[in-house]
C-alpha positions as CSV (number, residue, x, y, z in Angstrom):
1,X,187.3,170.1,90.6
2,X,188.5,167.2,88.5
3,X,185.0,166.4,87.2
4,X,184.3,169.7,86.2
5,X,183.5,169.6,82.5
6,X,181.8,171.9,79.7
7,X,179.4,168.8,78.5
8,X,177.9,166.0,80.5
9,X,176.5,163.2,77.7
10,X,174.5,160.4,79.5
11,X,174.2,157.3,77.2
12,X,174.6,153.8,76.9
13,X,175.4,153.3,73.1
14,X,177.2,154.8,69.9
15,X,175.2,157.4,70.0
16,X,177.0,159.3,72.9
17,X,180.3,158.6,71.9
18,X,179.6,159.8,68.2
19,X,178.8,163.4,70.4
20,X,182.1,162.7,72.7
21,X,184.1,163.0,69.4
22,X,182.1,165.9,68.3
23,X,182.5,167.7,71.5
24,X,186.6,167.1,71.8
25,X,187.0,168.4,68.2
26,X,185.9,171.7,69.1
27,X,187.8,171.9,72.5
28,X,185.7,171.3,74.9
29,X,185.8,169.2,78.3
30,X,183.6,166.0,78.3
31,X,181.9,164.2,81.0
32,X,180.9,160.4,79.5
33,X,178.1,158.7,81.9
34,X,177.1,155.6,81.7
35,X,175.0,153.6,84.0
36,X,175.7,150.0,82.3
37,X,179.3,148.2,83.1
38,X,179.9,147.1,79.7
39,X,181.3,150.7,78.2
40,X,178.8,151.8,75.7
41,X,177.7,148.2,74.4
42,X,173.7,148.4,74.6
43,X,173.8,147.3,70.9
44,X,170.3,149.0,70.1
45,X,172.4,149.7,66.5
46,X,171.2,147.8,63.3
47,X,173.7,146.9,60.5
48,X,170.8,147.8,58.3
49,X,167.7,149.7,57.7
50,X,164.8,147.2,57.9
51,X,162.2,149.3,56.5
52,X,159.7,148.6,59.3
53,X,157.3,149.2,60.1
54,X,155.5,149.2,56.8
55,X,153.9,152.4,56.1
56,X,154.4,154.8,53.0
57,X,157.1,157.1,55.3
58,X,159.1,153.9,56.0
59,X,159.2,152.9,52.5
60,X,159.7,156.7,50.7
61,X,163.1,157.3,48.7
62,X,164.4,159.8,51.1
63,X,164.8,157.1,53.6
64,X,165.8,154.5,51.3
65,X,168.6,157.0,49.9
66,X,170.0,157.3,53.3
67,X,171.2,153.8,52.9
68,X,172.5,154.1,49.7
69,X,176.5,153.3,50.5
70,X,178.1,156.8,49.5
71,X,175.3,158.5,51.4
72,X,175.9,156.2,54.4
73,X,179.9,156.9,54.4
74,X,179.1,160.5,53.9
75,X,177.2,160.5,57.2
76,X,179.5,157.7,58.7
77,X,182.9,158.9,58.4
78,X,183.2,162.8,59.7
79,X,182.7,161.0,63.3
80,X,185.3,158.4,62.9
81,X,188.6,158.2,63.3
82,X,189.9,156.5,60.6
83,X,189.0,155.3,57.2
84,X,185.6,153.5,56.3
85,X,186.0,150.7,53.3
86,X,183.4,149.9,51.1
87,X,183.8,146.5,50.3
88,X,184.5,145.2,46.9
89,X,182.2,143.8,44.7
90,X,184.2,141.3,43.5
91,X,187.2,139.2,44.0
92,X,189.1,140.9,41.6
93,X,188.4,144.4,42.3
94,X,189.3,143.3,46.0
95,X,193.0,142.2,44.7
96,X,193.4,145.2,42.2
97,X,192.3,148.1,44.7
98,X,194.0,148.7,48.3
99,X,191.5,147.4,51.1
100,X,191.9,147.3,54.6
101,X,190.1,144.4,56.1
102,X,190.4,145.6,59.9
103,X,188.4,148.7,59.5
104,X,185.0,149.1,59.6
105,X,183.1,148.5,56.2
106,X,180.1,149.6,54.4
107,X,178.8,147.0,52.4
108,X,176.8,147.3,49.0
109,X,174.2,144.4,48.5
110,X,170.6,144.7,46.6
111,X,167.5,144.1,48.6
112,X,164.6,141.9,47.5
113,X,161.3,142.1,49.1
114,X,159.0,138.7,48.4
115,X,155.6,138.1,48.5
116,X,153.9,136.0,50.6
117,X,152.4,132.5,49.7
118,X,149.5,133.5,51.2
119,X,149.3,137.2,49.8
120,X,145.5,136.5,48.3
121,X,144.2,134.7,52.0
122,X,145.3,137.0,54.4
123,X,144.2,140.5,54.2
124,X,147.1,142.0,56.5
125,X,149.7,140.7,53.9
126,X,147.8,142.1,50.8
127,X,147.8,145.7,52.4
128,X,151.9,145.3,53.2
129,X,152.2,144.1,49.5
130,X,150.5,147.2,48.3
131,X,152.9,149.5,50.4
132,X,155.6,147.4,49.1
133,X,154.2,147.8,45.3
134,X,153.3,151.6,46.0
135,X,157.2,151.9,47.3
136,X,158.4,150.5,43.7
137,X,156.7,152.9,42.0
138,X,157.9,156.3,44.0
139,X,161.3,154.5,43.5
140,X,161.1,154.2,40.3
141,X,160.0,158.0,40.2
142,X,162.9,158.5,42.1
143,X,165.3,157.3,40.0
144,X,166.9,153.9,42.2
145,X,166.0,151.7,39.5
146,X,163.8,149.3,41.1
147,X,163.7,145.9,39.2
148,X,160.4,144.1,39.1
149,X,160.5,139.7,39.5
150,X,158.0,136.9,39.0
151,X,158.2,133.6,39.8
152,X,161.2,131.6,40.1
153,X,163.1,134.3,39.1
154,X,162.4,136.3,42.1
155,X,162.1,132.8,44.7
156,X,165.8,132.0,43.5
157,X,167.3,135.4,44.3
158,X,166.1,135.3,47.9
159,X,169.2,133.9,49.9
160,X,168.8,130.7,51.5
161,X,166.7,129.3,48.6
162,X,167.0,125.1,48.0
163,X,167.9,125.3,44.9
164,X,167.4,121.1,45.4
165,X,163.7,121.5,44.8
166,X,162.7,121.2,42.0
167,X,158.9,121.4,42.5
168,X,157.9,125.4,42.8
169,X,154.4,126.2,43.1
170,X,154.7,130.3,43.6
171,X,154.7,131.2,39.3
172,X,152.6,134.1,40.5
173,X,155.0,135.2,43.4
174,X,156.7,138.3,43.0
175,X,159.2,140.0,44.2
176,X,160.6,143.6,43.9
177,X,164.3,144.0,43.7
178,X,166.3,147.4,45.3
179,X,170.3,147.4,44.1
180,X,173.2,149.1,46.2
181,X,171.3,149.3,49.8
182,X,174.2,149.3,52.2
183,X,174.6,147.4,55.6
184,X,177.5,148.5,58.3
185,X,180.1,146.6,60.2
186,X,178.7,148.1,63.5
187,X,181.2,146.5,66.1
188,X,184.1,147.6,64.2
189,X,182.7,151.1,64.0
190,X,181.8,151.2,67.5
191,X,184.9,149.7,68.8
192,X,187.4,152.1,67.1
193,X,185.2,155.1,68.4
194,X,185.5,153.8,71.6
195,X,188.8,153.4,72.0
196,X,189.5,156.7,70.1
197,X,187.4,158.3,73.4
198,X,189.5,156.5,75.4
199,X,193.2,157.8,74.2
200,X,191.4,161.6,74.4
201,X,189.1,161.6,77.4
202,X,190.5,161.4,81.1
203,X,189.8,157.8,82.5
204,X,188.2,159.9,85.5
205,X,185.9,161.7,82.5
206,X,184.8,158.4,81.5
207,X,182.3,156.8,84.2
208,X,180.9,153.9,83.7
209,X,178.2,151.5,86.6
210,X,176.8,155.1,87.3
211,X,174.0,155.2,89.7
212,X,171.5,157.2,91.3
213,X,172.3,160.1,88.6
214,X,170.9,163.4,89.7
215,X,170.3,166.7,88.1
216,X,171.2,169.9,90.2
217,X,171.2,173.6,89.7
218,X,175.1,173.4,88.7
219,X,175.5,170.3,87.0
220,X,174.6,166.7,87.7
221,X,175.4,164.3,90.9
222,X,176.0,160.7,91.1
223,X,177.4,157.7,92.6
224,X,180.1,155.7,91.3
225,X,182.6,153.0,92.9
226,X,180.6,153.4,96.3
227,X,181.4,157.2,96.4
228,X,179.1,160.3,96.0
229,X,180.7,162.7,93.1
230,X,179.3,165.9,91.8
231,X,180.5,167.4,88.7
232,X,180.2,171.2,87.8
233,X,178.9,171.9,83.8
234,X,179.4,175.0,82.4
235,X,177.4,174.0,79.7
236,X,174.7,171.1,80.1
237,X,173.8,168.1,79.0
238,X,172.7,165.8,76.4
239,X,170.9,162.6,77.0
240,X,170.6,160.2,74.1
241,X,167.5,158.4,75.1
242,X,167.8,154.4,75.0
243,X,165.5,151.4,76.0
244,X,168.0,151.1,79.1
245,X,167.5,154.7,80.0
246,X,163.4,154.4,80.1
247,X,163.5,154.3,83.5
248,X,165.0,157.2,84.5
249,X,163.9,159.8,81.5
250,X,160.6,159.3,82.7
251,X,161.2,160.0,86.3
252,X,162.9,163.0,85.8
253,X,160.5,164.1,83.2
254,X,157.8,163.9,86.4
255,X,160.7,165.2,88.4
256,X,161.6,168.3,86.3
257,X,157.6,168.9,85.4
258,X,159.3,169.2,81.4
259,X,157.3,168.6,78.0
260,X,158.4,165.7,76.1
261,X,158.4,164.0,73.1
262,X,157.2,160.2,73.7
263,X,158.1,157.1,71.6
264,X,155.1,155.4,70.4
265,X,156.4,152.5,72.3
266,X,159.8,149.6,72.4
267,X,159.9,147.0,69.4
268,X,161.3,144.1,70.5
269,X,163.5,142.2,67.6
270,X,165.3,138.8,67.7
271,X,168.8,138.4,65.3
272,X,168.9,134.6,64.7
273,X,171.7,132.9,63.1
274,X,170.7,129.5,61.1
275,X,172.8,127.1,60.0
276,X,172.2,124.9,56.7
277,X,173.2,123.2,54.1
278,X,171.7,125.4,51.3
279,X,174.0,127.7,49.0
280,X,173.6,131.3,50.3
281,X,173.7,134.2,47.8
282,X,176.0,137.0,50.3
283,X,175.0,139.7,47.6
284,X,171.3,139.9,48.4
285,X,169.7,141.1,51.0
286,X,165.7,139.3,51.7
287,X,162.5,140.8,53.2
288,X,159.6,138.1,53.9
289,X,157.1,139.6,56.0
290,X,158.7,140.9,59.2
291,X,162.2,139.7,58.5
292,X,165.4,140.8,57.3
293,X,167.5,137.6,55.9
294,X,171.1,137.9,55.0
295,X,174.3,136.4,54.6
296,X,176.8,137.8,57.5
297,X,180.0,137.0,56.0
298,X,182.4,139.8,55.4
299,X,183.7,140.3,51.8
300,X,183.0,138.5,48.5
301,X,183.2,135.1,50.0
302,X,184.8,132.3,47.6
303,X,182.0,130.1,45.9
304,X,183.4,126.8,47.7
305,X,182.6,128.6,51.3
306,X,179.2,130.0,50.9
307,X,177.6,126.6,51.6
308,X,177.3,126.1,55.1
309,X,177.8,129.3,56.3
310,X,175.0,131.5,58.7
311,X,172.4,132.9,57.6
312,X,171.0,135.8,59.6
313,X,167.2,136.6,60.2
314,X,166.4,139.9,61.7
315,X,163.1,139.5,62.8
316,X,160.4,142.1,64.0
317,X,158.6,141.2,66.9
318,X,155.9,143.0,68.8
319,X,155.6,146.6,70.0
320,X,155.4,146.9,73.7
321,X,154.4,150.1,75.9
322,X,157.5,152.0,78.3
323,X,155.2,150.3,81.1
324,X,154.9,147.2,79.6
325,X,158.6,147.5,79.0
326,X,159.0,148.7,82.6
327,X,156.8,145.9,84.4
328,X,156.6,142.6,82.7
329,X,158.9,139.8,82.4
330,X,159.2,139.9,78.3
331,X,159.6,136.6,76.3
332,X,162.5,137.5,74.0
333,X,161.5,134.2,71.8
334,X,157.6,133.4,71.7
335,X,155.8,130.3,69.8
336,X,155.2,133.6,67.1
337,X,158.8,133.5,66.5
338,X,159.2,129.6,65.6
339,X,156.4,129.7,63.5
340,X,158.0,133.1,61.4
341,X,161.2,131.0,61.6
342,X,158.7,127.9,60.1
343,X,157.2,129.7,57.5
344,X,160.8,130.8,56.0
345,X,162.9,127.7,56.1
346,X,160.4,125.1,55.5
347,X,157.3,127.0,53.7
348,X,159.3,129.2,51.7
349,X,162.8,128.5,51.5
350,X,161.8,124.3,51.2
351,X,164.6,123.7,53.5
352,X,164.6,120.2,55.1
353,X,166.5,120.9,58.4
354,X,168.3,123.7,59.9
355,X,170.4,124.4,63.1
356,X,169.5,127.7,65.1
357,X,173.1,128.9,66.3
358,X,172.4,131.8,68.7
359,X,169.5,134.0,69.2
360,X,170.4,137.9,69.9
361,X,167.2,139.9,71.7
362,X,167.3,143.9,71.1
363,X,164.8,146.3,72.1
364,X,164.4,149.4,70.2
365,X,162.4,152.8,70.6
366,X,160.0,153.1,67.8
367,X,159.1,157.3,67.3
368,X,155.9,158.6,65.1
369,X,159.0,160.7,62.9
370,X,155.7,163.2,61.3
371,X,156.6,164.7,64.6
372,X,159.9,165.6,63.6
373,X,159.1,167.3,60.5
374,X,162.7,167.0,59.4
375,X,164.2,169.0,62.7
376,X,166.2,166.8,64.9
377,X,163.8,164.6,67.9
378,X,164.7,166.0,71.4
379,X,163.2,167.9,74.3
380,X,164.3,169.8,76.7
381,X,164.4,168.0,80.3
382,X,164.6,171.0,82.8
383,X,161.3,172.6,81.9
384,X,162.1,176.4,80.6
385,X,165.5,175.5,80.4
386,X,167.6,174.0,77.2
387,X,170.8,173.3,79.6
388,X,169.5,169.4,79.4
389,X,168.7,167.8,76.4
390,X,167.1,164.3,75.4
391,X,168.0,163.2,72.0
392,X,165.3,160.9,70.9
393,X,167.3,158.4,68.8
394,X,169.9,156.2,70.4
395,X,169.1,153.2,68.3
396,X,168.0,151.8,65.1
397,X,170.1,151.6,62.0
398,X,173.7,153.0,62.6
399,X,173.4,155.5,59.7
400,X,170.4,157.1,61.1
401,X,171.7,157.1,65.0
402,X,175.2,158.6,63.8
403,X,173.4,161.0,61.8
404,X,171.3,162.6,64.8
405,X,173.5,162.3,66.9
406,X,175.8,164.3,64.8
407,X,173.5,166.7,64.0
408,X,172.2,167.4,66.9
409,X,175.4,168.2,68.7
410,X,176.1,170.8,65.5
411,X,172.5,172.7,66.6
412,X,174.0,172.9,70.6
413,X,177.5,173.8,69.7
C-alpha cells in the first residue's frame, strides 16, 4: 500500500525530523506523523542551555561543555543538510573569513551569572548562589576558565545595564563569568531540515492534522483529511514525546498496560522581548535568578545600532503536573512574571522605562536525568515489545534534543 513504510516517527518538533534524516540516510521508508497543522513548529527548542533548574547536575562541566560551540556543531551538523557558521567575533574577522549569513549559526558569547541584591535576606537565593559558587569551582577544576567579578565590574557586564547611573549600591555583588557558551539560530536550523524532508519524503509520507492515531498489531491507524488510513510498518515506531503529545502517551501507556519513564512534570517559560533605550552588550549572555537575558541580534552588530535594539528575557516559570497541564486553564503571564520583569529592569538594571514587544509562552518537559545514567531516556510503549518507542526529550536546548534524537535512532537502527 502506498503508506506502507519501514519507520513510523510521531512528533511535533525538530526532534522527529532530526530521526526522518537519520532514517533516509540509511535507506529506509519513512512515515512522518504529526497531529499539529503547522509542520513540525511546536517550538519546545531553546537557542540556549539555561542551566535550570539549579542543582549541582545542572550546573556540572559535562553539561556546560555540551554548549561549548565546537561541541554543539559537532552534535549539530551530522543531521543537517548543509553548512553550520559560527559567527565571527568580530567585524573584521567577519570581512576576512567566508560567512554565509543565510545558514544557520552557532553563536559564541560568555555567560555571566549575577547575584542577587537581596542574596543575604532571602534564604532561597543564598542556596542558588552557593550552587552557582560550587559550579565555579568544578569549572575551574575542569579547566573552562571561569572568571570571578565584584562590584561594578560584574553589574556593568550584564547586558542591559544603565550605564546613566551613576549611583551603584551593589560593591559587594558578584558575579561569575563563563566565556565561549554557545546559543543556536533554531528557526534556521529547523527550517532547512524541514524542507530537506520535504524534497526526500513522499508528500503522502508526510501527514500532518493527524487524528485519532492508533496502534495495531501491523502498524498504526489514523485519520487524516476526513479519511481512515492504515499504514503497514515493517519496522515500528518512534515517538519523541512532547508537551502536545501528553495527552495521548498517557492513554496508550493505560492502553498498552507498558512501563514508562515519567517526567517530573511541564515547566512553563515565557520569552519576552523588551525594548529600551540602554546600550546592550550582544557578547554576553546574563542569568539573574530565573532568567536568561540576551541580546538577539545576529552577528557582531555595529556600535551605532546596539542602542535600541531587543533585549530578550527567557524566564523560568513554574512547574506544573501532566494533569495540571491536562486540566487547567494555565496563565502563560502571572503577577510573578511582572514583578521578575520589575526586579531586572528597574531594581537591577536602573532602567527608567521599557516597552515589552511580544511575549512567547513554551512549555517544556522537565526529566529527573539520574534516571538516565547516561543511556538514552525512552520506553518501550507496547509492553514486551520494543517495536514502539517513546523518546523522552523532544524539547529543551536544540543541542541536547538533536543529540538524543540522533542517538537514539543509532541504538534502533
Amino acid at each position: 500500500m502506498l503508506l506502507d513504510s519501514d519507520i513510523a516517527l510521531l512528533g511535533t518538533g525538530v526532534a522527529s525530523l532530526v530521526a526522518a534524516n537519520v532514517f533516509l540516510t540509511e535507506g529506509k521508508k519513512v512515515l512522518l506523523l504529526n497531529p499539529d497543522s503547522d509542520f513540525f513548529e511546536e517550538d519546545s527548542e531553546l537557542p540556549l542551555d539555561p542551566f535550570w533548574p539549579l542543582n549541582a547536575q545542572v550546573l556540572s562541566p559535562d553539561r556546560i561543555s555540551e554548549s561549548l560551540p565546537e561541541n554543539a556543531i559537532s552534535e549539530l551538523s551530522p543531521c543537517f543538510p548543509g553548512a553550520l557558521q559560527l559567527w565571527p567575533e568580530s567585524q573584521q574577522q567577519k570581512v576576512k573569513d567566508f560567512h554565509d549569513p543565510s545558514a544557520p549559526h552557532v553563536r559564541s558569547r560568555s555567560r555571566l551569572w549575577i547575584e542577587s541584591p537581596d542574596y543575604v535576606s532571602r534564604s532561597e537565593r543564598r542556596k542558588d548562589w552557593e550552587l552557582i559558587e560550587d559550579m565555579y569551582v568544578r569549572a575551574s577544576d575542569a579547566g573552562l576558565n571561569p572568571l570571578s567579578l565584584d562590584g561594578i565590574s560584574a553589574w556593568k557586564r550584564f547586558p542591559g545595564f544603565s550605564s546613566g547611573k551613576t549611583e551603584f549600591r551593589g560593591a559587594d555583588q558578584k558575579g561569575i563569568l563563563l566565556p565561549k557558551i554557545c546559543d543556536v539560530d533554531v528557526s534556521r536550523y529547523r527550517n532547512g531540515l524541514r524542507e530537506f524532508i520535504r524534497e526526500r519524503v513522499s508528500p503522502e509520507l508526510v501527514i500532518t492534522s493527524a487524528s485519532q492515531i492508533e496502534l495495531i498489531p501491523e502498524g498504526v491507524r489514523f485519520r487524516s483529511g476526513g479519511a481512515l488510513k492504515t499504514a503497514r510498518l515493517r519496522e515500528g515506531m518512534m515517538v519523541f514525546w512532547t508537551p502536545r503529545l501528553t495527552h495521548w502517551i498517557l492513554t496508550q501507556i493505560k492502553k498498552q498496560e507498558s512501563t514508562p519513564v515519567m517526567p517530573e512534570g511541564i515547566r512553563i517559560w515565557e520569552e519576552w522581548s523588551l525594548v529600551s533605550r540602554e546600550q546592550i552588550d550582544p557578547s554576553i549572555v546574563g542569568v539573574f535568578e530565573n532568567m536568561t537575558v540576551w541580546s538577539p541580534a545576529e552577528g557582531v552588530p555595529k556600535a551605532e545600532n546596539t542602542r535600541g535594539i531587543n533585549l530578550s528575557v527567557l524566564r523560568a516559570g513554574r512547574r506544573v503536573s501532566l494533569d495540571a497541564y491536562r486540566t487547567e486553564a494555565l496563565s502563560w503571564a502571572s503577577g510573578d512574571s511582572f514583578r521578575g520583569l520589575s526586579r531586572l529592569t528597574h531594581d537591577f538594571l536602573k532602567w527608567e522605562n521599557y516597552t515589552v514587544r511580544a511575549m512567547k509562552p513554551r512549555s517544556i518537559l522537565e526529566w529527573d536525568e539520574s534516571k538516565f545514567s547516561g543511556d538514552i531516556p525512552q520506553f518501550s510503549l507496547k509492553k514486551g515489545n520494543d517495536d514502539v518507542r517513546v523518546i523522552c526529550s523532544g524539547g529543551g536546548p536544540l543541542v541536547n534534543v538533536v543529540k538524543t534524537a540522533r542517538k537514539a535512532c543509532e541504538q534502533y537502527l
